[in-house]
matplotlib code that plots the C-alpha trace (Angstrom):
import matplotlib.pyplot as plt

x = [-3.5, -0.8, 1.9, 0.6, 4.1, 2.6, 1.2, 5.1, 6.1, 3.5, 4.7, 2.5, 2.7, -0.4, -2.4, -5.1, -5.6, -5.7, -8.8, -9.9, -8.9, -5.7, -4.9, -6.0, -3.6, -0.8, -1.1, -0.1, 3.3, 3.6, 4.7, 2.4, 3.7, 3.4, -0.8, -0.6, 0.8, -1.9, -4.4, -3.5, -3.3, -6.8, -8.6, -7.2, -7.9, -10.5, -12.4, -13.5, -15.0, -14.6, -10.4, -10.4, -12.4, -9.5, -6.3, -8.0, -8.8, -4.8, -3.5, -5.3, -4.0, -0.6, -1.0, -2.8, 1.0, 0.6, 3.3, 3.9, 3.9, 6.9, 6.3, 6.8, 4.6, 6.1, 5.5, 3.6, -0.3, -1.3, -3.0, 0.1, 2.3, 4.2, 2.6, -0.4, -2.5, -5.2, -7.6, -5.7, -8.8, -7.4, -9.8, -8.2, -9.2, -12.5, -15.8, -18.0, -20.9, -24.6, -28.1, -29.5, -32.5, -36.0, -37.4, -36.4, -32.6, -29.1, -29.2, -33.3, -32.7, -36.7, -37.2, -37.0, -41.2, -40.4, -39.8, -43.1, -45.8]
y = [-26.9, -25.0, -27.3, -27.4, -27.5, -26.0, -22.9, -22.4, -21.9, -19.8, -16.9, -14.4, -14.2, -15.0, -15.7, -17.6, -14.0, -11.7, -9.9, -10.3, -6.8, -7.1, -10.3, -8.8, -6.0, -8.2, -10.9, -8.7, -8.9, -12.7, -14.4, -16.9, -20.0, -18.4, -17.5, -21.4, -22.0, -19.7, -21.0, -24.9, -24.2, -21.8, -25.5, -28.5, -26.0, -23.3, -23.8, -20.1, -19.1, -14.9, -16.0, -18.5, -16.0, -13.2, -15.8, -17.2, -13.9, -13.1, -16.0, -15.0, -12.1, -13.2, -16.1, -13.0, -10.9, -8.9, -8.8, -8.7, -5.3, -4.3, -4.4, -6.6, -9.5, -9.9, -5.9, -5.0, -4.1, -0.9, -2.4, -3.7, -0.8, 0.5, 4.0, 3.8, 2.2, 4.0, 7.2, 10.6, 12.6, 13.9, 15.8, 18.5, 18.3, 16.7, 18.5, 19.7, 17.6, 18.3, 16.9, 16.8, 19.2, 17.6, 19.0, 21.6, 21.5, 22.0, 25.7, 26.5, 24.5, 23.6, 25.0, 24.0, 22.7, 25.6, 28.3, 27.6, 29.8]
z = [8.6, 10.2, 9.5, 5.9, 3.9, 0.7, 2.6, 3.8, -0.1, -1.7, -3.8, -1.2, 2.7, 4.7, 1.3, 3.4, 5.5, 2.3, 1.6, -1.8, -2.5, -1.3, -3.2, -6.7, -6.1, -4.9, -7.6, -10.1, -9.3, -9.8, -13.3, -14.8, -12.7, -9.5, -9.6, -11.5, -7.8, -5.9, -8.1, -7.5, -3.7, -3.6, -5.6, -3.2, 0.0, 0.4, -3.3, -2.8, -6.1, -5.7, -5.2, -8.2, -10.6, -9.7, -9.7, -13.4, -14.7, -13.9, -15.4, -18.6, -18.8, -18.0, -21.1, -23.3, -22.7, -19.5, -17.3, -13.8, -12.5, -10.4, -6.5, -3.4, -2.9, 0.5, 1.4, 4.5, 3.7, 4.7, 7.6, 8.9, 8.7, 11.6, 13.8, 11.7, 14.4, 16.0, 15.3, 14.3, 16.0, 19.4, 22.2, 20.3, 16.7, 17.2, 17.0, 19.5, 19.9, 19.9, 20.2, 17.3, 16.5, 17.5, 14.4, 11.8, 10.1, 12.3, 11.1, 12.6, 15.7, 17.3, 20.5, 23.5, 24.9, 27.6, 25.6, 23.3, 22.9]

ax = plt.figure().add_subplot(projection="3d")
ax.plot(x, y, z, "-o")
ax.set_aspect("equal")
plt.show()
């Protein structure tokens, strides 16, 4: 499917990798003939009913007068964006760790079997 020459002229990038929460954002920025497009694509290929039920439910409202909210299709998802890769906890901001308590709550710790009488 890689050499699939519809997939090269869809209105969004990578449209087969979008998660469906990605793609209801970023189908709001399409007119009426472009989810028609996404739509036609999404029934000969995949068939996947949670994708048809959000490019449908657009194209309604596009028919009912909505329009096409202003934005990129093609922008970078927030996944993809450069220098945010990787944790933002450092040895330096992270918490001290502890066992948790073998009974009790974290603020009446149990004691230790040792120190029992």
């Amino acid at each position: 499917m890689a050499d699939d020459p519809g997939r090269s002229t869809l209105p969004l990038p990578d449209y087969d990798h979008l998660p469906l929460g990605a793609l209801e954002s970023r189908v709001r920025s399409l007119s009426a003939e472009e989810v028609e497009e996404l739509l036609a694509y999404e029934r000969t290929h995949a068939d996947r009913v949670p994708v048809t039920e959000v490019l449908t439910a657009r194209l309604e409202q596009l028919r009912s007068g909505a329009q096409p909210t202003p934005g990129d299709p093609t922008a970078l998802r927030p996944e993809q964006a450069a220098g945010q890769a990787g944790s933002q906890v450092t040895p330096a901001t992270s918490p001290q760790p502890f066992g948790a308590p073998p009974h009790g709550t974290p603020d009446q710790r149990g004691k230790p079997k040792g120190d029992r009488t």
